[in-house]
C-alpha positions in Angstrom: -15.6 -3.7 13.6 -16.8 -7.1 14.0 -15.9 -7.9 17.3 -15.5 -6.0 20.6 -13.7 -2.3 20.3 -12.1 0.2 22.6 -15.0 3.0 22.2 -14.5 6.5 23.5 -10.7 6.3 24.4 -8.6 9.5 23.5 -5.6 8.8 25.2 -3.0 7.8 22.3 -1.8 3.7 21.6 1.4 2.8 21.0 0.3 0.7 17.6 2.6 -1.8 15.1 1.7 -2.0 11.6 2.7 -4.6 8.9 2.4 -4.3 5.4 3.4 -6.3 2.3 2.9 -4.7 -0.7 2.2 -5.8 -3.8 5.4 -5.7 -5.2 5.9 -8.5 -2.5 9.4 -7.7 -1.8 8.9 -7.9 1.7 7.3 -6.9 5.4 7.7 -3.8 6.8 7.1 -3.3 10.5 6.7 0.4 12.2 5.4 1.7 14.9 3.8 4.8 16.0 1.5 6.3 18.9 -1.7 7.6 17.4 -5.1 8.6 18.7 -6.5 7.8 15.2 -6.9 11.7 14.1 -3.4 12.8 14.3 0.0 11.0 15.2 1.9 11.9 18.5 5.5 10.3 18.0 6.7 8.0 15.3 8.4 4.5 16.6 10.7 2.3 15.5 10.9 0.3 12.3 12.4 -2.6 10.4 12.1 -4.2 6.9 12.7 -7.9 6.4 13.2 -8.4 2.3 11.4 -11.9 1.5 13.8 -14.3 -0.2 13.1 -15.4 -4.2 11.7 -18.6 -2.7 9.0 -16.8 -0.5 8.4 -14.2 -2.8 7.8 -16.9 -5.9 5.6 -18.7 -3.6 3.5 -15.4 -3.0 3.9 -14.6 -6.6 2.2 -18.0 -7.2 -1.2 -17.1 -5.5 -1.7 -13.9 -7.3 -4.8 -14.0 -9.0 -6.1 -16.8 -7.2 -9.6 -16.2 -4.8 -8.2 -18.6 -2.3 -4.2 -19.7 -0.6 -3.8 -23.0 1.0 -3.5 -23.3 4.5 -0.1 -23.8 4.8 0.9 -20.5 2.9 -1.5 -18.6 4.9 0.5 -19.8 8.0 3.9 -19.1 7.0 3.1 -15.7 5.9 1.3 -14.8 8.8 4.5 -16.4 11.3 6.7 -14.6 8.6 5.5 -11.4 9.9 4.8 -12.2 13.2 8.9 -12.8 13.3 9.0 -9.5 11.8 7.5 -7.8 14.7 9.0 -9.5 17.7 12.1 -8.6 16.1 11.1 -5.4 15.6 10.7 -5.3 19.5 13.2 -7.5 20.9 15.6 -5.3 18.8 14.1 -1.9 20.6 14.2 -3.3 24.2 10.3 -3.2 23.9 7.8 -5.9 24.9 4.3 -7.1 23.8 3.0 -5.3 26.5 4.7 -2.1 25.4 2.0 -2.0 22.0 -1.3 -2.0 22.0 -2.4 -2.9 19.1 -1.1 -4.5 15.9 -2.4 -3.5 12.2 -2.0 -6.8 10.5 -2.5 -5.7 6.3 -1.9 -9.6 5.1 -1.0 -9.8 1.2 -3.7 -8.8 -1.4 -3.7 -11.8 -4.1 -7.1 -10.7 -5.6 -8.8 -7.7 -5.9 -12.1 -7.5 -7.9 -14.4 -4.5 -5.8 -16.9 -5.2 -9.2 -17.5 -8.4 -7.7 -17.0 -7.7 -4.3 -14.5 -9.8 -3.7 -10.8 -8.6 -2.0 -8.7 -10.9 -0.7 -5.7 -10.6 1.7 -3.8 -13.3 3.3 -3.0 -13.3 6.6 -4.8 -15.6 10.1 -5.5 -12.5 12.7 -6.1 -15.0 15.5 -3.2 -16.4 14.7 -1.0 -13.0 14.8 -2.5 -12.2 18.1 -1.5 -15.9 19.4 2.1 -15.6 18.1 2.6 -12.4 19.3 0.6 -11.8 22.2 -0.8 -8.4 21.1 -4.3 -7.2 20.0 -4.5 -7.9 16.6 -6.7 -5.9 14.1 -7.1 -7.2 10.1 -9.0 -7.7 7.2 -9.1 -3.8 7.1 -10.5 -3.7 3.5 -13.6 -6.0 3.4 -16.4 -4.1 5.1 -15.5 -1.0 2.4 -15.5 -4.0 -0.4 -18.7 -5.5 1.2 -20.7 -1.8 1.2 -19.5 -1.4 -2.6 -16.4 0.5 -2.4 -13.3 0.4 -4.2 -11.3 -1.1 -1.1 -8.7 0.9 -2.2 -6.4 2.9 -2.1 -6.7 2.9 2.1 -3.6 4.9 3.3 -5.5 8.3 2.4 -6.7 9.2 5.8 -3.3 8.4 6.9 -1.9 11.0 4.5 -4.4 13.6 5.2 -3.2 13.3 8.8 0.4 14.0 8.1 -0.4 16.4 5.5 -2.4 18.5 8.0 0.5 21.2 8.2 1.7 21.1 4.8 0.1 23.7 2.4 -2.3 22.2 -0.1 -3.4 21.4 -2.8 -0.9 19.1 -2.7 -0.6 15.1 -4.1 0.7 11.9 -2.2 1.5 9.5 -5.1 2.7 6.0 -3.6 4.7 4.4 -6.1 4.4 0.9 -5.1 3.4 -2.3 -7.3 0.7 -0.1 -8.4 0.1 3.2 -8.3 -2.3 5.4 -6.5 -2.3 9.2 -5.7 -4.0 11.3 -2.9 -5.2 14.8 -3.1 -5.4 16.9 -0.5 -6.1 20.1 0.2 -7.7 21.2 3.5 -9.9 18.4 4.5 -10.7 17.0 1.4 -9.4 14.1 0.3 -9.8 12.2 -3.1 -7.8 9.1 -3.7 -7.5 6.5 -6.6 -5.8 4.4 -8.1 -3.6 5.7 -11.1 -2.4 2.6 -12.8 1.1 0.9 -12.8 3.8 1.6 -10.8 6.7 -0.4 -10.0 5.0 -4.0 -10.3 5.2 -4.3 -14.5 8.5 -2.8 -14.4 9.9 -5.2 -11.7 8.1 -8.9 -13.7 9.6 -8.0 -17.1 13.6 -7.3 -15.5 12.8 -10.3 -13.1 11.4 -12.4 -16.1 14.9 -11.5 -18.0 18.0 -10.6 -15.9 16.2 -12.4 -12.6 17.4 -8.8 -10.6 13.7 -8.1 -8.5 14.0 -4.5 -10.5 15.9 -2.1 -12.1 18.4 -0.2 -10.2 18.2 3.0 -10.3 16.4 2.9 -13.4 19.6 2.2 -15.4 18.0 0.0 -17.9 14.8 1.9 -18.8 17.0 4.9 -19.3 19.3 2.9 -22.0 16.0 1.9 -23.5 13.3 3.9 -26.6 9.9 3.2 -25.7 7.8 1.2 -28.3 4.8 3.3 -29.2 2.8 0.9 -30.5 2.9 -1.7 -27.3 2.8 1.7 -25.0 -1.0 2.8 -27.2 -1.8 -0.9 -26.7 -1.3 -0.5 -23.0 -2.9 2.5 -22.8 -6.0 1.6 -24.7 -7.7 0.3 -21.2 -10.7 1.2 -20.3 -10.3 2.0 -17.1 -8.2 5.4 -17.7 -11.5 6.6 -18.7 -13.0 5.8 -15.2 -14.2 9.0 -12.7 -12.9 8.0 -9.3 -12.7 6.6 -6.8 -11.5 3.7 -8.8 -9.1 0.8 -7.9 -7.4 -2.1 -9.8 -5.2 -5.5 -9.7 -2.1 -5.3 -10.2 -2.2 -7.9 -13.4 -5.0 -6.2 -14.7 -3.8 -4.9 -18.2 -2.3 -6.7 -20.9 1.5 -6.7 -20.6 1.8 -10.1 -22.5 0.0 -8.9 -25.6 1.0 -5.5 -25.8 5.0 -5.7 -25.0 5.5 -9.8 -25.9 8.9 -10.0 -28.1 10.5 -6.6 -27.1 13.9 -6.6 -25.6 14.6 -6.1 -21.9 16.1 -2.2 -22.3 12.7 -1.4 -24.7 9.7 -3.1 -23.0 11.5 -1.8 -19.7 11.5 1.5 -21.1 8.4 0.8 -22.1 6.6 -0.3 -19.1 8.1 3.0 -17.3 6.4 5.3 -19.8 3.2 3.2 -19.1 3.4 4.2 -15.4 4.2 7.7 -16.6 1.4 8.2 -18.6 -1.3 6.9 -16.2 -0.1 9.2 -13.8 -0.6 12.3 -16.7 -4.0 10.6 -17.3 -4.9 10.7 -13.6 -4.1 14.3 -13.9 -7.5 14.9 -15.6 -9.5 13.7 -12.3 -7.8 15.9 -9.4 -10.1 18.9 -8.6 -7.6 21.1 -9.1 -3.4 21.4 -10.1 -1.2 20.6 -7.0 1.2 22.7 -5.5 3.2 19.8 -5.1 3.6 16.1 -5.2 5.2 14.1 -2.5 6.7 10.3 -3.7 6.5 7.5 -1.7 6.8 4.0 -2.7 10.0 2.1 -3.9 9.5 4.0 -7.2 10.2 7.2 -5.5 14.0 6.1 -5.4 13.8 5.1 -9.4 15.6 8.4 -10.6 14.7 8.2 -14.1 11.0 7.5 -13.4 11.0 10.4 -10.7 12.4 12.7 -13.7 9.6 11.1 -15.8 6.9 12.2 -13.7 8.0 16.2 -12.8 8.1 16.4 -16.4 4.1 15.2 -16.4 2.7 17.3 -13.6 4.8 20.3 -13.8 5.3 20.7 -10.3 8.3 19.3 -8.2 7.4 16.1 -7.3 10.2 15.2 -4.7 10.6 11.9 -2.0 8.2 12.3 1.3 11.6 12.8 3.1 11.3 16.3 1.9 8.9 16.7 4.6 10.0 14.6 7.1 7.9 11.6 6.5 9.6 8.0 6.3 8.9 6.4 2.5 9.8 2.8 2.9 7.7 2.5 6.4 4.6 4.8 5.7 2.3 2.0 4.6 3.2 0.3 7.5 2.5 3.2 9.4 -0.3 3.8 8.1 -2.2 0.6 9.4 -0.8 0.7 12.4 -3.2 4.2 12.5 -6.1 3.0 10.7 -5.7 -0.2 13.6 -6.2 2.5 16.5 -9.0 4.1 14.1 -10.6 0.5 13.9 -10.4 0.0 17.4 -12.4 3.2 18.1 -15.0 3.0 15.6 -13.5 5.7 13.4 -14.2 5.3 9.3 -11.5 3.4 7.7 -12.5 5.1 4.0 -14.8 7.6 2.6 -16.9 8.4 -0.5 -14.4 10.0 -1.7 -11.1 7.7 -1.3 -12.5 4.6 -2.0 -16.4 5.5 -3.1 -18.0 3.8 -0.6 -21.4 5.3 0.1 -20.7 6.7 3.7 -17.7 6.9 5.7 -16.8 3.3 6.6 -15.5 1.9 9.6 -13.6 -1.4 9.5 -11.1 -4.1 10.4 -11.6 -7.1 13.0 -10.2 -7.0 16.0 -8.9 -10.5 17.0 -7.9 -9.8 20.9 -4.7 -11.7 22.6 -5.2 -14.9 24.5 -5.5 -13.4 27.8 -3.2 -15.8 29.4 -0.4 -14.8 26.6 -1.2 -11.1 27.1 -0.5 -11.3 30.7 2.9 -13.3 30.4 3.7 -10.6 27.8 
């Protein structure tokens, strides 16, 4: 933390999280009462898709080091409507929540250079919606030489706590990235692709945002040559904790003049095969692996990848957690866990050197607060 925290409470907040993933297909909003160890009840929630104008602005900035001003505002009062929805709709006011767990949008990501960059104005979230707001979770971890990613792994090893282990959380969002847990340990990494390759190359050709149901990958034969190109990367061969962009590989070069149903195909095997490749850096062979992530509701890539791990791999439903909001969730925990000092990542999920508190805490107007 930057700025002032709440040190040595243990009572549980009542905290609202926002995330927008890189598959930028919108804001989720959830919320949940947390201590910052375990979670007490889980809240309300709501998902607001961002239309192709939004989204193609967004998709604009992606690789950029930098957004413009007026971007960074409309994003941030994007998801600032998101949450007062979220509460007007539940009869709940901004004095019911305690803290909000403001994500922003990841357009660059380069830990090597120490460099992460998420969109999003915190004051300006705590002055639209009158709550405490904590962001830029990832930059201390990024600043101290970790990965700054993945960062929902704490979250997971909370939920996970009564579930027998070893077990694996793989979120299957733009990219990919997989948590093993068993006990208290947690490793985390990134595995590769996940739905964010896939969902360019059907945009790029039908102009759908992805393939339903994973219709057109299944009525596709994977191109062998372009999938040995793809998978000819260097960083498969990395130990984790490791992270990546989501444009890191090259999809231009390796699948360039294939048709939709083959490079889709394609692409899906690519996401398949990163996740056998991560296989060879979890300390041991999971019991189980739980799906979250749009991908989880991809049939033919879920069929894809219980073939690869030999285990079920079924949606986090199964166990009672909620797919599309956990991200959200989850920085609506690591918020309370900011605002009492509590590490955000460890050696082990994001290889920073020690565990590694974060976020900055940008507080309500007080005068705002109290009209709340």
């Amino acid at each position: 933390m930057q700025n002032k925290q709440k040190q040595g409470e243990t009572a549980p907040l009542r905290a609202l999280g926002l995330m927008s993933g890189t598959s930028l297909d919108g804001v989720d909003a959830a919320i949940i009462e947390t201590d910052g160890v375990t979670v007490k009840s889980f809240g309300p929630v709501r998902s607001v898709p961002y239309d192709a104008g939004f989204r193609a602005r967004l998709r604009d900035l992606l690789g950029k080091e930098s957004a413009g001003a007026d971007i960074i505002a409309d994003f941030t009062a994007a998801q600032a409507e998101a949450a007062l929805t979220l509460l007007a709709e539940n009869n709940l006011t901004p004095a019911d929540i305690d803290v909000i767990g403001f994500h922003g949008q990841t357009i660059f990501h380069d830990p090597a250079g120490r460099l992460t960059v998420q969109i999003g104005d915190g004051a300006m979230m705590a002055e639209l919606t009158g709550i405490d707001t904590v962001a830029e979770f990832r930059h201390a971890d990024v600043a101290a030489g970790g990965e700054g990613a993945p960062f929902a792994s704490l979250y997971h090893r909370a939920l996970a706590k009564s579930l027998d282990g070893p077990l694996a959380v793989l979120n299957l969002g733009g990219v990919g990235n997989v948590t093993y847990i068993d006990g208290d340990e947690a490793l985390a990494f990134d595995t590769g692709p996940a739905n964010a390759l896939m969902d360019d190359w059907v945009l790029r050709h039908t102009g759908a945002p992805f393939d339903d149901g994973g219709r057109i990958a299944a009525n596709g034969v994977v191109n062998a040559a372009a999938l040995a190109k793809l998978l000819d990367h260097p960083y498969f061969d990395l130990t984790p904790p490791k992270s990546l962009d989501r444009d890191q590989f090259p999809v231009k070069e390796a699948i360039e003049g294939l048709g939709l149903e083959e490079g889709t195909a394609t692409l899906l095997r690519f996401t398949v095969e990163s996740i056998r490749r991560a296989l060879d850096h979890l300390p041991g062979k999971p019991k189980r692996w739980l799906l979250t992530g749009g991908g989880r509701k991809n049939p033919e890539l879920v069929r894809c990848i219980a073939e690869v791990v030999e285990a079920p791999a079924e949606p986090v439903e199964a166990v009672g957690w909620r797919g599309d909001d956990l991200e959200a969730e989850a920085f609506a925990f690591l918020a309370v866990r900011s605002l009492r000092g509590l590490p955000l990542s460890l050696p082990t999920t994001t290889g920073v050197p020690e565990p590694m508190p974060g976020g900055v805490l940008y507080p309500a107007p007080v005068l705002k607060r109290e009209s709340a």
